[in-house]
KOLKENU-100090 format. One line per 2 residues: for each residue x, y, z of C-alpha. Coordinates in Angstrom, 3 decimals. Layout:
BEGIN
X/Y/Z ~ ...
END
This chain:
BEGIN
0.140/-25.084/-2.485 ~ 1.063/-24.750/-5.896
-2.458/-23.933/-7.031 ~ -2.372/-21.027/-4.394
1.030/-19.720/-5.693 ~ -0.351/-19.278/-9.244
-3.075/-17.469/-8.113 ~ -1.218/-15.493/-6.146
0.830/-15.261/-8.902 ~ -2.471/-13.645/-10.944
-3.835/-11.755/-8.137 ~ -0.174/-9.341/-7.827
0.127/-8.509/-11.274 ~ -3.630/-7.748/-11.711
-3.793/-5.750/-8.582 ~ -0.330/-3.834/-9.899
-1.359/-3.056/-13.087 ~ -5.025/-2.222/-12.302
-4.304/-0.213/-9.580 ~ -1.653/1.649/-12.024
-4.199/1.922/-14.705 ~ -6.212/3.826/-12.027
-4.101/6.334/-11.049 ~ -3.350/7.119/-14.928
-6.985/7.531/-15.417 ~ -7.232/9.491/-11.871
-3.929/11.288/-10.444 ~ -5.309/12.663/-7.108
-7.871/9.433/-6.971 ~ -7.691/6.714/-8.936
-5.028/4.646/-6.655 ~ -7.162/4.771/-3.597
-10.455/4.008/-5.406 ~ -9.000/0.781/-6.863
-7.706/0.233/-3.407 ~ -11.589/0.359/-2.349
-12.795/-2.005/-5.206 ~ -9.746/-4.569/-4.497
-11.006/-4.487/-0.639 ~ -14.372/-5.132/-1.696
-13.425/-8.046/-3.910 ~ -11.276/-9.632/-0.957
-14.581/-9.164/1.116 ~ -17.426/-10.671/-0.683
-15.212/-13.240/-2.704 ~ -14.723/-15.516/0.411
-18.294/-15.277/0.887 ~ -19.550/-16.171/-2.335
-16.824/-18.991/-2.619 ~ -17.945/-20.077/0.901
-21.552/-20.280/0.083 ~ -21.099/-22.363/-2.844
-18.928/-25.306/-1.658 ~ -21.915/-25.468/0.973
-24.105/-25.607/-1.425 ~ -24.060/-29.215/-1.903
-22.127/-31.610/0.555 ~ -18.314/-32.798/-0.953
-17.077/-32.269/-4.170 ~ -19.883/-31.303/-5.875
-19.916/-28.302/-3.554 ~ -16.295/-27.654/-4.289
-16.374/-27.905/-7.988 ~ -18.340/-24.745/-8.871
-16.470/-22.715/-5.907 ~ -13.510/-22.902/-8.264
-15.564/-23.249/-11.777 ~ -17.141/-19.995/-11.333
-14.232/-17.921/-10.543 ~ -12.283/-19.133/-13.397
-15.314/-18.342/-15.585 ~ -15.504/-14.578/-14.053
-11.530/-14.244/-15.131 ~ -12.177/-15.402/-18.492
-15.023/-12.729/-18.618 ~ -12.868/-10.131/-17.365
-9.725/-10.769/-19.549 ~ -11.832/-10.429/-22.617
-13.518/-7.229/-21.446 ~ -10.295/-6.026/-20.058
-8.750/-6.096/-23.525 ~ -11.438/-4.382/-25.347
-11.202/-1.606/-23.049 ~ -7.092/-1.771/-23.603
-7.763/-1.377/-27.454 ~ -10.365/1.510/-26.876
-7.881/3.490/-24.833 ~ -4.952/2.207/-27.297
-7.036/4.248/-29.823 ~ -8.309/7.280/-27.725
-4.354/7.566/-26.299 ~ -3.168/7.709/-29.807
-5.164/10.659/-30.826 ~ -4.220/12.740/-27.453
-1.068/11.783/-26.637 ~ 0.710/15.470/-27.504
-1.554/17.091/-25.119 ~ -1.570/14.359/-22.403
2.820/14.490/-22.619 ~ 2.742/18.425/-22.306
0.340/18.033/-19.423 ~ 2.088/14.934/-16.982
5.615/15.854/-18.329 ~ 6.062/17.777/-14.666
5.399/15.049/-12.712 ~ 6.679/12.507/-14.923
10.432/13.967/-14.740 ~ 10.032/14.372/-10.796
8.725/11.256/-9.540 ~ 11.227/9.246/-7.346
10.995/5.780/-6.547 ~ 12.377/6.410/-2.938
9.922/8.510/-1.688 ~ 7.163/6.274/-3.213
8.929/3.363/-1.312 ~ 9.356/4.702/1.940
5.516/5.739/2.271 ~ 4.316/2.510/1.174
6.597/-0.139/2.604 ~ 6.272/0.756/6.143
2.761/0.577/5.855 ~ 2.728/-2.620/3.566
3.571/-4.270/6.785 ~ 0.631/-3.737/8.828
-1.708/-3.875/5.717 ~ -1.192/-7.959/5.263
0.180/-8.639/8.995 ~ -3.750/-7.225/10.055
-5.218/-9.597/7.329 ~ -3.098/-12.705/7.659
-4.053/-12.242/11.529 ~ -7.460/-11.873/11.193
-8.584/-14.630/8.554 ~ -5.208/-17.120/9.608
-4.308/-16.899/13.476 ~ -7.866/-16.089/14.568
-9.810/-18.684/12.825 ~ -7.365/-21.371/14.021
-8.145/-20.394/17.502 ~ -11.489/-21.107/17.523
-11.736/-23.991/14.976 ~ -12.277/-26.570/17.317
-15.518/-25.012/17.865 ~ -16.830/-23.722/14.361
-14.847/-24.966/10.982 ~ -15.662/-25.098/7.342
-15.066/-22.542/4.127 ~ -17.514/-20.364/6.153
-15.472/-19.163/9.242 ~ -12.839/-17.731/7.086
-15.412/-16.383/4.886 ~ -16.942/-14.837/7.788
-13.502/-13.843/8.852 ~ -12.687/-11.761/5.210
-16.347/-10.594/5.762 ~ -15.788/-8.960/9.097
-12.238/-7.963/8.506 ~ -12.369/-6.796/5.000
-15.886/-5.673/4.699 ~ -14.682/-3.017/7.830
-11.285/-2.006/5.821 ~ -13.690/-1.082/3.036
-15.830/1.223/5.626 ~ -12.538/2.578/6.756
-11.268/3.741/3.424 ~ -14.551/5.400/2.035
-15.747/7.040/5.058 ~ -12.335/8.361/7.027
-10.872/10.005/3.842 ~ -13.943/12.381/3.210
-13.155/13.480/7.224 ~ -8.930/13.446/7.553
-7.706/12.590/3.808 ~ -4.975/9.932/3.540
-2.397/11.961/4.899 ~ -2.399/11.032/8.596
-4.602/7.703/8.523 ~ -1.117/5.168/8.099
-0.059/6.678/11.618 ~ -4.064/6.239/12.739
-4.054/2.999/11.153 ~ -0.731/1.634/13.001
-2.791/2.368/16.379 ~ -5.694/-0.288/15.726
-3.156/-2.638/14.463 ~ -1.505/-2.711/17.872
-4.765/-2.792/19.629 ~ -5.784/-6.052/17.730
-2.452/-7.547/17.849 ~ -3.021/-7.039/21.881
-6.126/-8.100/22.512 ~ -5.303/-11.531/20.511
-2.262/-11.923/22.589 ~ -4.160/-11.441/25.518
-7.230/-13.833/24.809 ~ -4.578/-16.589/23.886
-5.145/-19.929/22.349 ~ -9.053/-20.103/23.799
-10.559/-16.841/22.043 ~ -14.144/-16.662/22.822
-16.476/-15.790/19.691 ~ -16.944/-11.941/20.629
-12.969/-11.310/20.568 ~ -12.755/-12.977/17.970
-15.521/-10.625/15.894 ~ -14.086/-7.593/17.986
-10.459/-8.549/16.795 ~ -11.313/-9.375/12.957
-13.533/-5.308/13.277 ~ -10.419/-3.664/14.756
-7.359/-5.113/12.393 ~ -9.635/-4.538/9.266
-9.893/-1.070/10.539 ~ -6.371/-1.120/10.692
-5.875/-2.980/7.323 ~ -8.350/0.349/5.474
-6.451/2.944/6.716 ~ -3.078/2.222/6.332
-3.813/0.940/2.923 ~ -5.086/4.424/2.110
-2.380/5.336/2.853 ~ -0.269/3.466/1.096
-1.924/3.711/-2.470 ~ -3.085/7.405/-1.806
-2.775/9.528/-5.042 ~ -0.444/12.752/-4.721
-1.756/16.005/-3.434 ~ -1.244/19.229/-4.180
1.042/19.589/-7.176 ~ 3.787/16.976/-5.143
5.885/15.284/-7.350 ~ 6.990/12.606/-5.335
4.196/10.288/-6.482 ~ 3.608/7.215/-5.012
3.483/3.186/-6.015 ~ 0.826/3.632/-8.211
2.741/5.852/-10.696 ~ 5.362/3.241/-10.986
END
């Protein structure tokens, strides 16, 4: 427990600040691509994790699932500060001209606004997650078990909030998808109540497809960038 709070720990700030780094680098898209890259890493992670504590049976299966993560931080910090003291040095020479150009929105964003868009759709982003890869893999454990059902869990769930992010904002943009979103979050949350305690494998896959739906498009909307000269901004700009 305490070794999942520290990570958790790690994974909020570096979501936070990357995510904010993003929208710096990209007003109008920067927020919601990060949100597409976190998703991705969410995804596959649980896979790769899952594949190698199976790779050998007992703890020397278990020992590189968590050696080669902590490697691929250690190669990210370093590469995450030389890129910090390349844009330390390319801010520093165009700083006038990036102030005279963000100053509007800058002296107009508002915490509030940023909060109410975000919050209420905060909710259903980690309720459709924790649902999918928690509740629904407890209710059929007694038949399949092991670091691959919840990998295959963040696969189906995650891997289909990626889909929903990159392909639904080229059609609506983010404007409208937390309201979309909200409608295959109930539709999951139903059809789990209804299968109960004994969920067959196909509700269970059908479940995990429709809250990850759910989980892409009301994070787009959460983390989308501002449009059209509105200086409300959103969570990313704070």
């Amino acid at each position: 427990m305490l070794g999942r709070l520290v990570v958790g720990l790690g994974v909020g700030m570096v979501a936070s600040a990357g995510t904010a780094w993003a929208a710096d680098r990209d007003a109008a898209k920067g927020a919601a691509r990060a949100g597409v890259v976190l998703t991705s890493g969410f995804a596959i992670g649980p896979v790769a994790s899952a594949l190698l504590a199976v790779s050998a049976p007992g703890r020397p299966g278990i020992v590189p699932a968590y050696a080669v993560p902590v490697v691929l931080t250690g190669v990210s910090a370093l590469l995450v500060l030389r890129a910090h003291a390349t844009a330390r040095a390319t801010t520093t020479a165009t700083r006038r001209d990036d102030d005279a150009r963000s100053a509007p929105f800058v002296d107009g964003r508002r915490i509030g606004p940023a909060l109410a868009s975000a919050l209420p759709m905060g909710l259903w982003v980690f309720s459709c997650v924790v649902v999918a890869v928690i509740v629904l893999t407890e209710r059929i454990g007694d038949r399949f078990s092991g670091p691959m059902l919840i990998a295959v869990a963040c696969a189906l769930s995650l891997g289909t909030g990626m889909v929903a992010q990159i392909s639904t904002r080229t059609v609506v943009g983010w404007r409208p998808l937390g309201v979309i979103g909200a409608g295959p979050a109930a539709a999951g949350f139903a059809i789990a109540a209804v299968a109960g305690a004994q969920m067959g494998l196909a509700t269970f896959v059908l479940c995990a497809v429709v809250l990850g739906s759910a989980y892409g498009l009301c994070l787009g909307r959460g983390s989308a960038g501002r449009r059209g000269g509105s200086r409300r901004g959103t969570l990313a700009d704070w």
